[in-house]
N, C-alpha and C positions, 0 to 999 in steps of 0.2 A: 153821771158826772161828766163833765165837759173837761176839753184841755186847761184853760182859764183858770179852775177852780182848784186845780190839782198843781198847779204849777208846770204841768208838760208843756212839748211844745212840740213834738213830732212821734208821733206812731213808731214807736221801733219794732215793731211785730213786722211789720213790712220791709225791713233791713235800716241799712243807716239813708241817712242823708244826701243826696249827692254832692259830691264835693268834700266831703269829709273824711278824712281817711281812718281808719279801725286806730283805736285805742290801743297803744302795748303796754301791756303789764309788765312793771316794772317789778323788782327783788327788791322787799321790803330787808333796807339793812339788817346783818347779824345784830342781834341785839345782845348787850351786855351778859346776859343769863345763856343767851345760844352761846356765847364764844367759850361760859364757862364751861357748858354742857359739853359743846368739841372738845375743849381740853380735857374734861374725866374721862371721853371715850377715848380720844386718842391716847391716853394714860392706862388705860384700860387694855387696848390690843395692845402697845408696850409690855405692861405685863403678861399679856398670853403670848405674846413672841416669845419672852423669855424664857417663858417654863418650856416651851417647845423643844427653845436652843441649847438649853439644860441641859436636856435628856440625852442630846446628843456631842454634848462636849464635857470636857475632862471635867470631874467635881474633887476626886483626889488622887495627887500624886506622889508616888515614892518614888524615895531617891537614895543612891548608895553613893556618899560623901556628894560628891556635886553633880549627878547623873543619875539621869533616868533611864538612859536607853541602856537595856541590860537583853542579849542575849537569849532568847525561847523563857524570857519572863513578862509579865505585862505589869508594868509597871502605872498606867494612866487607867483610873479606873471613874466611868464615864456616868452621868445621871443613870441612864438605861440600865447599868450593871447595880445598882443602890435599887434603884425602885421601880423597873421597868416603865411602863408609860404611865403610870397615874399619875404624873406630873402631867401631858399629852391629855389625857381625860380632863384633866382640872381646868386646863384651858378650852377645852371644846363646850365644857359648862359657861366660864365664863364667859365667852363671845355669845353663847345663847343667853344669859344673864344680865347681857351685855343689849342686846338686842331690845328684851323687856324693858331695861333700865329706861334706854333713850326713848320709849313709848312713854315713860313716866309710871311705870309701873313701880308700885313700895316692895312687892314679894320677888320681883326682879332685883331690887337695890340691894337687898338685905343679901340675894344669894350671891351676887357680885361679890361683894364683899366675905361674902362664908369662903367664896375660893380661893378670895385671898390665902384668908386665916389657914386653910387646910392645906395649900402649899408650905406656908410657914411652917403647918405641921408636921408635915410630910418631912421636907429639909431637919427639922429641929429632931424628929422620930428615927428617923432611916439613916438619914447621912451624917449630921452631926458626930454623930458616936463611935464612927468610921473613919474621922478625916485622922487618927495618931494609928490607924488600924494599916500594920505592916504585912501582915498574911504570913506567908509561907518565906517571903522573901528575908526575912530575918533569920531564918535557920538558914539559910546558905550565906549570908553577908553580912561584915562586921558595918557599922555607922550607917544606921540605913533608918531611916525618917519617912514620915508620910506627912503632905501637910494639903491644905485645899489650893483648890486652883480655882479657874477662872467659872466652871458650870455650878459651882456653890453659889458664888455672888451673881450668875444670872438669874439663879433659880431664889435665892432672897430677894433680891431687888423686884423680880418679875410678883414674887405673892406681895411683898410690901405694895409695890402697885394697884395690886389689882383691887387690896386692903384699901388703900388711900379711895383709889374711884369709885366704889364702893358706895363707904363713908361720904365721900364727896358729893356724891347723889341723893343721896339719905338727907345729906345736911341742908343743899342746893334746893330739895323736894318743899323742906320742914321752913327755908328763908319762902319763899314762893306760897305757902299755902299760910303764912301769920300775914302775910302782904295782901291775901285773898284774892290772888293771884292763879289756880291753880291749873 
């Protein structure tokens, strides 16, 4: 075949053109589907921060009338002391989970989201049923209450999350392949 017939018009095996200067490839825009995608991931490490930050801050605290700081008692008792790191694990799953997910992987989606669930479980199992649980400190003090603090609501909000990106990917996958899109 000749150039003519083909529509060519210069040999690029031989380099470019003189005079011509190289092509740059441009960033084809984020597209509506990628921006949603960054939002479930980024919703996603949100949630594995928080089960992290959990473990290491107060989940329940007791208090004698309107005080916590009591004297060779520990009154702030912390994710770590509830359920040591399995919160810690559940996020190392999920960023690998997490990983799969944005490859487009379904067995990734699903385990995303199981981490969620097993945080929520975790919290609902171990911690829940602790947060009116006074210890010892009620046999030495009259009016003394336990109630939650701030590493309960990171460590729900963090499995809700990771529950949400999850499902969000799963649902993201299921719009994308009725589209025949995949």
């Amino acid at each position: 075949m000749d150039a003519d017939s083909t529509g060519a018009t210069h040999d690029y095996s031989r380099g470019r053109p003189a005079g011509r200067a190289p092509r740059r490839l441009s960033r084809p825009p984020l597209s509506s589907v990628g921006a949603v995608r960054a939002l479930f991931a980024l919703i996603a490490v949100t949630g594995a921060f928080l089960l992290v930050l959990s473990t290491f801050t107060t989940v329940v605290e007791i208090r004698v009338l309107t005080t916590s700081e009591l004297a060779g008692q520990d009154t702030q008792i912390s994710g770590g002391d509830l359920h040591g790191i399995v919160l810690v694990l559940v996020a190392g799953v999920a960023l690998v989970a997490l990983a799969g997910a944005l490859r487009g992987a379904r067995p990734a989606m699903i385990a995303l989201a199981t981490t969620g669930g097993s945080a929520l479980a975790v919290v609902s199992v171990l911690d829940v049923p602790k947060l009116d649980d006074t210890g010892e400190i009620a046999l030495l003090y009259e009016n003394v209450s336990a109630s939650a603090s701030t590493g309960l609501y990171h460590e729900t909000v963090g499995g809700a999350l990771l529950l949400v990106a999850g499902v969000g990917f799963l649902v993201l996958r299921g719009a994308r392949r009725s589209r025949g899109s995949v």
